[in-house]
PyMOL commands that place a pseudoatom at each C-alpha (Angstrom):
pseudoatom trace, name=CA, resn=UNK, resi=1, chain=A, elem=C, hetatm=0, pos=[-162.574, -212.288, -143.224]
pseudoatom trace, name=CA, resn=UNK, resi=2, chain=A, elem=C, hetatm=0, pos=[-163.784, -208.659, -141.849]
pseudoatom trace, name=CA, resn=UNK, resi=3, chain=A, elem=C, hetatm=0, pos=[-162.041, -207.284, -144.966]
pseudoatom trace, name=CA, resn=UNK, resi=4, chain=A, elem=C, hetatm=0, pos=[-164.020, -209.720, -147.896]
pseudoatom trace, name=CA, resn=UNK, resi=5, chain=A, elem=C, hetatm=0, pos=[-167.573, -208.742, -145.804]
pseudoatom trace, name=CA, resn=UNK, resi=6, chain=A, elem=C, hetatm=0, pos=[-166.705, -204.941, -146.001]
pseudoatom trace, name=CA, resn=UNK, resi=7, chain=A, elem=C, hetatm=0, pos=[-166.328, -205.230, -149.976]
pseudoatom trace, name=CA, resn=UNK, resi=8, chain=A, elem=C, hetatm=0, pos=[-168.895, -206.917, -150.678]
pseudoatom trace, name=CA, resn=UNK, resi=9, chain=A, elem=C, hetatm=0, pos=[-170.995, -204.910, -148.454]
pseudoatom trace, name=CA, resn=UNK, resi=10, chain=A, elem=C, hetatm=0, pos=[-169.748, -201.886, -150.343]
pseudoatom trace, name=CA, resn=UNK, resi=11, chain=A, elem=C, hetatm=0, pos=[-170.115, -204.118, -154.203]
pseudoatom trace, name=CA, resn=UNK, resi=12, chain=A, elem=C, hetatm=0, pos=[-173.673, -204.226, -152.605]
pseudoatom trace, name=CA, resn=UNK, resi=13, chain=A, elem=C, hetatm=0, pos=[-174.016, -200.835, -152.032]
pseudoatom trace, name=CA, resn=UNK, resi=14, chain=A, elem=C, hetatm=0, pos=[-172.489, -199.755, -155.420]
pseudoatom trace, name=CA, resn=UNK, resi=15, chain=A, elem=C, hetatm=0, pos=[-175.192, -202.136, -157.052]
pseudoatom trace, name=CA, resn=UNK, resi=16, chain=A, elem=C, hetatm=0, pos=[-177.729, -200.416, -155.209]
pseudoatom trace, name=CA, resn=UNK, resi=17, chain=A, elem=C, hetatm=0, pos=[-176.279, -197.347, -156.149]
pseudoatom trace, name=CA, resn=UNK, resi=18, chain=A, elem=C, hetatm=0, pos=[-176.692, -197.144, -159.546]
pseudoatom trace, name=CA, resn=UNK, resi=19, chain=A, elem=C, hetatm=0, pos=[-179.518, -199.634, -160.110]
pseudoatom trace, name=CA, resn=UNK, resi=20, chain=A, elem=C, hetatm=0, pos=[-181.217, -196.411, -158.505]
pseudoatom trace, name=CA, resn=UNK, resi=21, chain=A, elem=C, hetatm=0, pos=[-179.312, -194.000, -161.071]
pseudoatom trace, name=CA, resn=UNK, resi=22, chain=A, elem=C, hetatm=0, pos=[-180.284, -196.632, -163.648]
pseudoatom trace, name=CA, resn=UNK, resi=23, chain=A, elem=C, hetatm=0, pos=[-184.447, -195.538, -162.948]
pseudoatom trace, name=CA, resn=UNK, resi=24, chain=A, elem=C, hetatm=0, pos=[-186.071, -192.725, -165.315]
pseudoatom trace, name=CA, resn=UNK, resi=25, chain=A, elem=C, hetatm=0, pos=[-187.980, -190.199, -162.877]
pseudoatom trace, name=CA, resn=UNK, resi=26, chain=A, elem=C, hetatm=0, pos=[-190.617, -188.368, -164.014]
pseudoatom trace, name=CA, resn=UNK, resi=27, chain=A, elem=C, hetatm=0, pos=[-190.805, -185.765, -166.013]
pseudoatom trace, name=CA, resn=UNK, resi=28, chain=A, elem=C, hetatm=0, pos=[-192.615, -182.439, -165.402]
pseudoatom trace, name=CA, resn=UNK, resi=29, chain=A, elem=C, hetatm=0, pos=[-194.503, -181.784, -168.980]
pseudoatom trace, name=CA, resn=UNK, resi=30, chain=A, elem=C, hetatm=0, pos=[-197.467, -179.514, -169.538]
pseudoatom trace, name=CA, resn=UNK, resi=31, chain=A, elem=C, hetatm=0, pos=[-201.068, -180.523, -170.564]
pseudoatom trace, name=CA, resn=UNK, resi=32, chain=A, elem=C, hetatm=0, pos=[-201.407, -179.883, -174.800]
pseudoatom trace, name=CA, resn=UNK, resi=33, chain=A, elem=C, hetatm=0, pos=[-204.308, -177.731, -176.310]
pseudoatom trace, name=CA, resn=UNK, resi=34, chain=A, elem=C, hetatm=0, pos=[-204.965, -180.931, -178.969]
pseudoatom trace, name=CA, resn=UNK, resi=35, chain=A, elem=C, hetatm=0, pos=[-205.162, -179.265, -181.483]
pseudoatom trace, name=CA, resn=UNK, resi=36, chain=A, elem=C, hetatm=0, pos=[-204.655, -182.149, -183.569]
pseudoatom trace, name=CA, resn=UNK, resi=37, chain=A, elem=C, hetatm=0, pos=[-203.011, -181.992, -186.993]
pseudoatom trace, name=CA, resn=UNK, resi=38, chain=A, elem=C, hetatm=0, pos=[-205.022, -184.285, -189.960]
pseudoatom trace, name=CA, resn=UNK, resi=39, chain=A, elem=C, hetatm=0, pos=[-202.374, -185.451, -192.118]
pseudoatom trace, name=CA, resn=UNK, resi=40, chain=A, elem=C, hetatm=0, pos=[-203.850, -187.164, -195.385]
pseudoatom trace, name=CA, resn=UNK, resi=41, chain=A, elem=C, hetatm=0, pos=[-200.723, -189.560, -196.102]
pseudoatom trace, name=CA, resn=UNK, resi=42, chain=A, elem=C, hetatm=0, pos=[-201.514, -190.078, -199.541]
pseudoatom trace, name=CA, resn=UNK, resi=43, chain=A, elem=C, hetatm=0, pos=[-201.419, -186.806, -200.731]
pseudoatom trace, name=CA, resn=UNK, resi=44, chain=A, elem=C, hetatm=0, pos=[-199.441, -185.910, -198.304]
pseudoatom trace, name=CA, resn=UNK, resi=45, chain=A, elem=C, hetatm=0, pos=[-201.484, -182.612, -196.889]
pseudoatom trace, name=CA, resn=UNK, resi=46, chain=A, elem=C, hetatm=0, pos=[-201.343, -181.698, -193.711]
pseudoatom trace, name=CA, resn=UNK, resi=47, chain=A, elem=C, hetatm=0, pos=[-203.692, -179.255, -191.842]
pseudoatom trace, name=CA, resn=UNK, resi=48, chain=A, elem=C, hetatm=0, pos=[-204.317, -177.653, -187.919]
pseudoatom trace, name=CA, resn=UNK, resi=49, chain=A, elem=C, hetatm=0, pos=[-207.977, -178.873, -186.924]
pseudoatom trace, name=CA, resn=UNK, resi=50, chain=A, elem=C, hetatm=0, pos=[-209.604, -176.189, -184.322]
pseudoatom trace, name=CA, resn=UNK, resi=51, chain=A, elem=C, hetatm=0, pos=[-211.632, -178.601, -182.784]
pseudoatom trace, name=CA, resn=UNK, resi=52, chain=A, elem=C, hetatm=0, pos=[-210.777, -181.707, -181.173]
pseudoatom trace, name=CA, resn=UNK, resi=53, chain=A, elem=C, hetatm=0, pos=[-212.266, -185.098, -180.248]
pseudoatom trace, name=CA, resn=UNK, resi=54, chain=A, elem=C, hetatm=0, pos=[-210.842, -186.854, -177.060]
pseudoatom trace, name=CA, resn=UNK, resi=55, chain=A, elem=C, hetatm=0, pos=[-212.422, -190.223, -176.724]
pseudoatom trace, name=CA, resn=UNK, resi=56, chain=A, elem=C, hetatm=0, pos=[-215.138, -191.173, -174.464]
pseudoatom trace, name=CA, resn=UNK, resi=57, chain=A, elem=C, hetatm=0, pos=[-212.721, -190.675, -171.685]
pseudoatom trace, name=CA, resn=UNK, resi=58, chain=A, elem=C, hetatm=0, pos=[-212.029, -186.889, -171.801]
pseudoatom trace, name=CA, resn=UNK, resi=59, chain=A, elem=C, hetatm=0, pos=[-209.033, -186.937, -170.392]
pseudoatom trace, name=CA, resn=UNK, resi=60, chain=A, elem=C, hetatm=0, pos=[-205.806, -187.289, -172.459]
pseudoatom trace, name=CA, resn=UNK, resi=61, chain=A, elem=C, hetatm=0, pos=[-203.388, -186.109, -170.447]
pseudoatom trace, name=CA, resn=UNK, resi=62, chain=A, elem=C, hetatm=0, pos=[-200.760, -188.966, -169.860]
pseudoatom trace, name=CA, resn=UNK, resi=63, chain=A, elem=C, hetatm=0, pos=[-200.567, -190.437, -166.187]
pseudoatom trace, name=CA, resn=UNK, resi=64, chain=A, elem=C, hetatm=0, pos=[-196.867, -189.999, -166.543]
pseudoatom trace, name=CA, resn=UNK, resi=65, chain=A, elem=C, hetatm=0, pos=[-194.106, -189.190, -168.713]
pseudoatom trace, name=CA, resn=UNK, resi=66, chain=A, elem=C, hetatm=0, pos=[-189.700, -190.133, -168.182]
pseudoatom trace, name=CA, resn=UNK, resi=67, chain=A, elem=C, hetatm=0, pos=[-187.737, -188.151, -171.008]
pseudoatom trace, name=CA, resn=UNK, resi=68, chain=A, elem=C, hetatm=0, pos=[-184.254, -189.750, -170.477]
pseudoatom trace, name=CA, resn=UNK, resi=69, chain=A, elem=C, hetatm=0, pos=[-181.878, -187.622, -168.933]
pseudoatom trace, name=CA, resn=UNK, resi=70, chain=A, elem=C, hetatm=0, pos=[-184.327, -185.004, -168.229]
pseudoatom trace, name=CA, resn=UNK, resi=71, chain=A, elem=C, hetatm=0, pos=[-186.449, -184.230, -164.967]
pseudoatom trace, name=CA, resn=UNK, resi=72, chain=A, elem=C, hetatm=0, pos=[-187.199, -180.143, -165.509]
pseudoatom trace, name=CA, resn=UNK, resi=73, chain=A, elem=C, hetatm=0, pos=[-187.683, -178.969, -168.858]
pseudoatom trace, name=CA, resn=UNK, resi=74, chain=A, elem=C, hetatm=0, pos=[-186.609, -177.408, -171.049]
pseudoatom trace, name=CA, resn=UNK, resi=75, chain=A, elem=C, hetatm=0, pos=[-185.029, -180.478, -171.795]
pseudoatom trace, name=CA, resn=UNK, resi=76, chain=A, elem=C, hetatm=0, pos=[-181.211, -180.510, -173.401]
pseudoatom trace, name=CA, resn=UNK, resi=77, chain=A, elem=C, hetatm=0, pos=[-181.086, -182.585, -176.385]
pseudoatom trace, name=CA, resn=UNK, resi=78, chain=A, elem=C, hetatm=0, pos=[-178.290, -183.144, -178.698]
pseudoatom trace, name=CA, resn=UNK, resi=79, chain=A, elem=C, hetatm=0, pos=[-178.864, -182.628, -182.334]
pseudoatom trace, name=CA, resn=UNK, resi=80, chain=A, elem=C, hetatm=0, pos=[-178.431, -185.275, -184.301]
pseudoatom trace, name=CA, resn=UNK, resi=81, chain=A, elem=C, hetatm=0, pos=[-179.543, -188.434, -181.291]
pseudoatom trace, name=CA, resn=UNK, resi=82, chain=A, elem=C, hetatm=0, pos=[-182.446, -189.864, -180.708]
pseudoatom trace, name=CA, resn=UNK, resi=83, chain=A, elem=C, hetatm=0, pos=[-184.655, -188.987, -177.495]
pseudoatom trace, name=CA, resn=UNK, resi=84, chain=A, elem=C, hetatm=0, pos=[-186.402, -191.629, -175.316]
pseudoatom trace, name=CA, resn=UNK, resi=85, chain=A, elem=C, hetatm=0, pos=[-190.029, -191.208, -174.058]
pseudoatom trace, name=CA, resn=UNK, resi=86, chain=A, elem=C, hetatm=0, pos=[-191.560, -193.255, -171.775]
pseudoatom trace, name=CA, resn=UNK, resi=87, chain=A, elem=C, hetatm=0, pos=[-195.087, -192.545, -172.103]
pseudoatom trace, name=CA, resn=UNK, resi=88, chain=A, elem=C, hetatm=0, pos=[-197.492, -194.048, -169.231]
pseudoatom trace, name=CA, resn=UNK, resi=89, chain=A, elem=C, hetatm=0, pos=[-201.314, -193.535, -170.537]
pseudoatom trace, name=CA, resn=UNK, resi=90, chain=A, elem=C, hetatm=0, pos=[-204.732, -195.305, -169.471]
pseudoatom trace, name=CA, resn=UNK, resi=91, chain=A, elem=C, hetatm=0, pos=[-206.592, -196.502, -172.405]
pseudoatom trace, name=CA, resn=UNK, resi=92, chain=A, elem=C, hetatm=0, pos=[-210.525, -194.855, -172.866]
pseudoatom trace, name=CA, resn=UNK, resi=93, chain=A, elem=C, hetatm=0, pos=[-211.793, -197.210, -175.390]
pseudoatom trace, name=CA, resn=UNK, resi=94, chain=A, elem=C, hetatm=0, pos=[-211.056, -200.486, -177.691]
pseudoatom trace, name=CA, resn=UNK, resi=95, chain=A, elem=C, hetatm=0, pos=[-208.141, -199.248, -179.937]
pseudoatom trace, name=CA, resn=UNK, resi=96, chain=A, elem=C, hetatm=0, pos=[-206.332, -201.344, -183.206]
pseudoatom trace, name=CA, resn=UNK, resi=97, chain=A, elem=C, hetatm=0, pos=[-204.035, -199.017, -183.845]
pseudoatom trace, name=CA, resn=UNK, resi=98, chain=A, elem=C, hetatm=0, pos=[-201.850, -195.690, -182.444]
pseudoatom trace, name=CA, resn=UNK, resi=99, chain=A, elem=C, hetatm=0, pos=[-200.026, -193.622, -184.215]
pseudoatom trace, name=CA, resn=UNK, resi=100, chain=A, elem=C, hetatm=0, pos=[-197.684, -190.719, -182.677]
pseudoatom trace, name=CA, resn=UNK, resi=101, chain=A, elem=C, hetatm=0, pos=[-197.933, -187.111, -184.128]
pseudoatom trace, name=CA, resn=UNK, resi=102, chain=A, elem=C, hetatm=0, pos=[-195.711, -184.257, -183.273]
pseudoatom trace, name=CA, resn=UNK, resi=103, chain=A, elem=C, hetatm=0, pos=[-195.664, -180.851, -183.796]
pseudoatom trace, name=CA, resn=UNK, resi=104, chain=A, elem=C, hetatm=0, pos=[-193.020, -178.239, -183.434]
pseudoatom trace, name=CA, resn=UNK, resi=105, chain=A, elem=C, hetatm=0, pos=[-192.990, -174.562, -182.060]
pseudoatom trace, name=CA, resn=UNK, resi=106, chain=A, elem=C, hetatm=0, pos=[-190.356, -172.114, -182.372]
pseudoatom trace, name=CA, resn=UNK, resi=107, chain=A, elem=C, hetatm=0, pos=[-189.481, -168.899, -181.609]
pseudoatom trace, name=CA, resn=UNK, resi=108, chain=A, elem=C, hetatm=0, pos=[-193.002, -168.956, -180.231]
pseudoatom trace, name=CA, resn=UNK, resi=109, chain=A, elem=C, hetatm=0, pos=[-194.681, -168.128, -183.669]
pseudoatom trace, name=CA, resn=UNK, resi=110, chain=A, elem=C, hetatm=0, pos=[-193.697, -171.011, -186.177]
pseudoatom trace, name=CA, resn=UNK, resi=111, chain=A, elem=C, hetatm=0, pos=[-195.570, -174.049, -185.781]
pseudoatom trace, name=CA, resn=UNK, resi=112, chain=A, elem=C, hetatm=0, pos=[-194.850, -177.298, -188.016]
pseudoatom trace, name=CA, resn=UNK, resi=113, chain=A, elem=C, hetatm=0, pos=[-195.899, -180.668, -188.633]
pseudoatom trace, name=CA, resn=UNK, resi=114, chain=A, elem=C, hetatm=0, pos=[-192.842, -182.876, -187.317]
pseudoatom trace, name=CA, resn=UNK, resi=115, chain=A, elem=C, hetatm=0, pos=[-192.584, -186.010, -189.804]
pseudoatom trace, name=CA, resn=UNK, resi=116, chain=A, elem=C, hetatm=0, pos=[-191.503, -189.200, -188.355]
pseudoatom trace, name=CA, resn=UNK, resi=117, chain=A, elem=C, hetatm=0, pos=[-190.895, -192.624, -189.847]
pseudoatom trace, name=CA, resn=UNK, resi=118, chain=A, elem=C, hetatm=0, pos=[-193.541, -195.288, -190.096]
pseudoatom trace, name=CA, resn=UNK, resi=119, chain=A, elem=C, hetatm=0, pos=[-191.832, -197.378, -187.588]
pseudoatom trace, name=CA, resn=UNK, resi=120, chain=A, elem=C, hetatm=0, pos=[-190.966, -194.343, -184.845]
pseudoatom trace, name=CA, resn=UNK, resi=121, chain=A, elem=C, hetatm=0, pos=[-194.718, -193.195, -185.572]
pseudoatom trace, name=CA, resn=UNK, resi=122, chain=A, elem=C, hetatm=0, pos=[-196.104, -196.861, -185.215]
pseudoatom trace, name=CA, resn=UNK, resi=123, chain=A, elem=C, hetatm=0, pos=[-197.213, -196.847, -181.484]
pseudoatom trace, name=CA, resn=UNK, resi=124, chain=A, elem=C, hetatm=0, pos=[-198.431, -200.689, -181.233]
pseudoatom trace, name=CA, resn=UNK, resi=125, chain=A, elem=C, hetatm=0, pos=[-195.140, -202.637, -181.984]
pseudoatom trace, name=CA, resn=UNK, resi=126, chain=A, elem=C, hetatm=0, pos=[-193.482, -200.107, -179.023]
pseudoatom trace, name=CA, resn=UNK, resi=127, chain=A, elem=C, hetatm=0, pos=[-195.464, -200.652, -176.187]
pseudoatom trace, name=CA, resn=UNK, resi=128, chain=A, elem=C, hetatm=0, pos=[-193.575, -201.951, -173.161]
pseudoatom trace, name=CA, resn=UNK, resi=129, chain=A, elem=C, hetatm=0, pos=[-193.764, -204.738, -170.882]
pseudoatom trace, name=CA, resn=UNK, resi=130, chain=A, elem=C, hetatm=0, pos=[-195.687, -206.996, -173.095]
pseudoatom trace, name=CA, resn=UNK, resi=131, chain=A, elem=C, hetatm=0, pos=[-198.438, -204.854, -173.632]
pseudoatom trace, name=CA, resn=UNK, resi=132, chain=A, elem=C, hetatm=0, pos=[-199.381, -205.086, -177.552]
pseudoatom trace, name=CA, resn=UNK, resi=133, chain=A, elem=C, hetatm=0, pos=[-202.166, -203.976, -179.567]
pseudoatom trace, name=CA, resn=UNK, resi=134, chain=A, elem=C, hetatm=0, pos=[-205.363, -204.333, -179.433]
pseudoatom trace, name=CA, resn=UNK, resi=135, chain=A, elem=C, hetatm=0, pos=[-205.347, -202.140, -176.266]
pseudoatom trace, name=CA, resn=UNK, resi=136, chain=A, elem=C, hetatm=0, pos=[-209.276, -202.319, -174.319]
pseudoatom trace, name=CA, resn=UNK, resi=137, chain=A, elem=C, hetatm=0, pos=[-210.532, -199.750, -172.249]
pseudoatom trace, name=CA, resn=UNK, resi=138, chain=A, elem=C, hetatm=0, pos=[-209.154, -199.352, -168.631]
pseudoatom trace, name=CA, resn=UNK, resi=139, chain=A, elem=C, hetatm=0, pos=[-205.871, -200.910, -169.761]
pseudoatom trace, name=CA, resn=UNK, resi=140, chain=A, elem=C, hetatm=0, pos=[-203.065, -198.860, -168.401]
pseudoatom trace, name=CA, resn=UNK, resi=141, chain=A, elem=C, hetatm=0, pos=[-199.967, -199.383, -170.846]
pseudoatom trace, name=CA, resn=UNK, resi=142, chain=A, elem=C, hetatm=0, pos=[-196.696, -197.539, -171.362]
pseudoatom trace, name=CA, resn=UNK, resi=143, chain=A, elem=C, hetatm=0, pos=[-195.010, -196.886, -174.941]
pseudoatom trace, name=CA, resn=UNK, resi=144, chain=A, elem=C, hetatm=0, pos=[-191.014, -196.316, -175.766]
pseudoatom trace, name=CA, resn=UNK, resi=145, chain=A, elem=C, hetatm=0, pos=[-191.408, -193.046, -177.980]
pseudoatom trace, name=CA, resn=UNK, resi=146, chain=A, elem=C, hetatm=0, pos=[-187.410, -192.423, -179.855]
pseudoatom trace, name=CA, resn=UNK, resi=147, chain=A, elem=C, hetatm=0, pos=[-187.898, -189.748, -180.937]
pseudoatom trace, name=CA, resn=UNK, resi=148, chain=A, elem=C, hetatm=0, pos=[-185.163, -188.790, -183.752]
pseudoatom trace, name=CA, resn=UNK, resi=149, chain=A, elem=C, hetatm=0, pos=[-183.464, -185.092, -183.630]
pseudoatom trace, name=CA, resn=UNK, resi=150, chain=A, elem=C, hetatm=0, pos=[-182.107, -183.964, -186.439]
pseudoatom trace, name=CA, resn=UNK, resi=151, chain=A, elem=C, hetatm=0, pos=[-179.873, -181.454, -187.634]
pseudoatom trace, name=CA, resn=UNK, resi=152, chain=A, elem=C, hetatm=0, pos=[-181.736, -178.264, -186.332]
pseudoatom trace, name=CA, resn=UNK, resi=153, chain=A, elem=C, hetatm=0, pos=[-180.599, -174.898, -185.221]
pseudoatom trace, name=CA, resn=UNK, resi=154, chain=A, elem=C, hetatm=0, pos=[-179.278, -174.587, -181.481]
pseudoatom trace, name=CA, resn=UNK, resi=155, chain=A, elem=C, hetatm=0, pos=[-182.750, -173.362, -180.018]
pseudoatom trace, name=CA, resn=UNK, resi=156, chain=A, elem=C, hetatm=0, pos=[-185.440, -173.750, -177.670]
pseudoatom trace, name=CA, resn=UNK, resi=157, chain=A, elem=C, hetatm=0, pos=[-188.688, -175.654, -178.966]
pseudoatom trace, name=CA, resn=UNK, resi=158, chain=A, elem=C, hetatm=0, pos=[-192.120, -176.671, -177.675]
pseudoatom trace, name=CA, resn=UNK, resi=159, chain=A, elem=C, hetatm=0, pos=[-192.893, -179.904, -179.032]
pseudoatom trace, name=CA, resn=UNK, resi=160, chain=A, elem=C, hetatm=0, pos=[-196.652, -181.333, -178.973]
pseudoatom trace, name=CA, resn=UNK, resi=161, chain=A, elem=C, hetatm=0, pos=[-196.860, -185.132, -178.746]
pseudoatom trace, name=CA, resn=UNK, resi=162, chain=A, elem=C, hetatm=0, pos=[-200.342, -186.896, -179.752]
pseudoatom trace, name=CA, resn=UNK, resi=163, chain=A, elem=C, hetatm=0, pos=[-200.674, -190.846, -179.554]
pseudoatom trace, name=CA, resn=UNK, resi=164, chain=A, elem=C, hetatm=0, pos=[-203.647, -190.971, -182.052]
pseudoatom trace, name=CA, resn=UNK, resi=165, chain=A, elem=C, hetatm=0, pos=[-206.118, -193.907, -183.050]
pseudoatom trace, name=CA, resn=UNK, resi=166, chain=A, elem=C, hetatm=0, pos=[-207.449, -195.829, -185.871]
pseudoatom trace, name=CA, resn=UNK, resi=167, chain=A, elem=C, hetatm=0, pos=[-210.450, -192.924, -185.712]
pseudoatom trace, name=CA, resn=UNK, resi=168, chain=A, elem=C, hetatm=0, pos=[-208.642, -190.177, -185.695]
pseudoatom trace, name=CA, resn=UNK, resi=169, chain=A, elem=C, hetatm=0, pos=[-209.144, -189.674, -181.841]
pseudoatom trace, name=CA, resn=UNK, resi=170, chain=A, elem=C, hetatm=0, pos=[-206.148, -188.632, -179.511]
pseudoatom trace, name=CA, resn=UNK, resi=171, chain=A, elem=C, hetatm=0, pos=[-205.289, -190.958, -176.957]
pseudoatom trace, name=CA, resn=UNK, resi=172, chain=A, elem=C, hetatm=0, pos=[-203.223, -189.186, -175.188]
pseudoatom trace, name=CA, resn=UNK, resi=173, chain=A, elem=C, hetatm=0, pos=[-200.814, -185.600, -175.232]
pseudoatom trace, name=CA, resn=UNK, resi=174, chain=A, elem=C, hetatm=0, pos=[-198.542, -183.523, -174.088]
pseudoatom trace, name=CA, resn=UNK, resi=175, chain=A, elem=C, hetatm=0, pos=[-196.363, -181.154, -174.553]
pseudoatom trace, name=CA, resn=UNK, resi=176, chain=A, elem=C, hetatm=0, pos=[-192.300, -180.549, -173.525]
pseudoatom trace, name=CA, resn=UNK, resi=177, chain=A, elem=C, hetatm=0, pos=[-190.134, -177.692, -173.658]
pseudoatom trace, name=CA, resn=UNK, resi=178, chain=A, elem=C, hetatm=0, pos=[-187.005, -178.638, -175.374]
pseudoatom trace, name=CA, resn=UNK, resi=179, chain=A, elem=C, hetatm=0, pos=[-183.620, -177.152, -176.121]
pseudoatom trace, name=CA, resn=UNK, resi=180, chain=A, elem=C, hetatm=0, pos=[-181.312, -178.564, -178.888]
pseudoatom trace, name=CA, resn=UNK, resi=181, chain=A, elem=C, hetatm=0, pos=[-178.127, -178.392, -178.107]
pseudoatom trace, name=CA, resn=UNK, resi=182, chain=A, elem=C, hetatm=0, pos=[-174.615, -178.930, -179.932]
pseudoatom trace, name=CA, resn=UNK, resi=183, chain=A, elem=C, hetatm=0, pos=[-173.608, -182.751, -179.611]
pseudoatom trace, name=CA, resn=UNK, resi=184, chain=A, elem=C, hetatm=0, pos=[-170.073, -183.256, -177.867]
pseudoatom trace, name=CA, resn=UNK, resi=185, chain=A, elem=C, hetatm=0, pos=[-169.026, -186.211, -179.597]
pseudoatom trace, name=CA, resn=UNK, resi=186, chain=A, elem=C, hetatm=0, pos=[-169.165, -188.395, -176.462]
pseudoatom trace, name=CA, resn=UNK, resi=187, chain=A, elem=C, hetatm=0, pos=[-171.430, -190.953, -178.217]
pseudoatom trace, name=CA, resn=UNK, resi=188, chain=A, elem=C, hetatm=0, pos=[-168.792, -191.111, -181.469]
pseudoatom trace, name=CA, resn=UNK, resi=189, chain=A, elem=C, hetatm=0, pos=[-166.950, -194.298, -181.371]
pseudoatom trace, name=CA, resn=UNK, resi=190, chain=A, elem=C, hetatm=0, pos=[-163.845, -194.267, -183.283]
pseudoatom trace, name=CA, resn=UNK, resi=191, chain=A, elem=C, hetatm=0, pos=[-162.276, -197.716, -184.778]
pseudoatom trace, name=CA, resn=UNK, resi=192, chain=A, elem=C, hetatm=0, pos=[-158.758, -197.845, -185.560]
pseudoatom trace, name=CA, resn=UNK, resi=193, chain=A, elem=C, hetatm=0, pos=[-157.215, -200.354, -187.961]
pseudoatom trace, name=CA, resn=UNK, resi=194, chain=A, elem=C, hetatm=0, pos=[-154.182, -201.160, -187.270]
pseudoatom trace, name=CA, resn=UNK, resi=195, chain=A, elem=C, hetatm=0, pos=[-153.281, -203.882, -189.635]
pseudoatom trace, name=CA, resn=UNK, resi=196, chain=A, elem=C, hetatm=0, pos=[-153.473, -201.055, -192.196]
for i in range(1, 196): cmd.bond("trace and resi %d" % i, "trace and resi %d" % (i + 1))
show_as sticks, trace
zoom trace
């Protein structure tokens, strides 16, 4: 009897355990200089604007951000995965539609336009626990963000994350040191036939 309380007092425990290990903690990103980039999809220009608009609010700074596997940047990411950001951000104003921007620094000098597929970019259909667009002002909602890494060089790179609306205004943004690193395979998964 003693024995069967002590294990599943310690199943408990285990539970508890990694139910904890299981929870994203913040992340410790820096506020952006939004300095949005325009991107004209049909011709498929993109420019740096100098100036910015923020919204009625201000204040785009997110009221939190969890990058998977990541509390202190620079943040180790394999090449070749996909990142997860949760992205916690109050809402300023009545908005249709968000769209995610990102732009890439490297080597401190190099800055580019990182493109994104309509559905990663799409903002709306990735918001979390039920929220869904339209968003209204003082809504506080949180968005999924994969964020696909491709085959780049092993280095160290300051990416710039804008949520932007239907007007062109940023939401929200931040940015995160990252560092790509060389996968190690653990994610491969290997089938073997053996009938053949």
């Amino acid at each position: 009897m003693q024995v069967k309380a002590l294990i599943l007092i310690s199943l408990s425990l285990l539970a508890l355990v990694r139910a904890e290990e299981e929870k994203q903690p913040a992340t410790e990103v820096k506020r952006c200089e939004c300095k949005l980039i325009n991107v004209n999809r049909s011709s498929r220009e993109i420019t740096f604007l100098s100036s910015l608009r923020t919204g009625s609010g201000n204040k785009p700074f997110p009221l939190e951000v969890r990058v998977h596997n990541c509390i202190t940047p620079p943040c180790q990411i394999r090449k070749g995965s996909v990142q997860k950001f949760e992205i916690d951000f109050a809402v300023h104003k009545y908005i249709t539609k968000l769209t995610t921007l990102v732009k890439a620094t490297t080597l401190g000098i190099i800055t580019v336009p990182y493109e994104l597929p309509a559905d990663v970019a799409a903002v709306c259909p990735n918001l979390m626990f039920g929220a869904y667009c339209p968003l209204y002002p003082t809504e506080d909602v949180s968005y999924l963000f994969a964020f696909p890494i491709g085959e780049y060089p092993e280095i160290g790179v300051k990416i710039e994350i804008y949520l932007v609306d239907e007007d062109n205004e940023i939401a929200t943004c931040f940015v995160c040191d990252i560092k790509v690193v060389k996968g190690n395979g653990a994610d491969t998964v290997y089938e073997l036939d053996y009938l053949n």
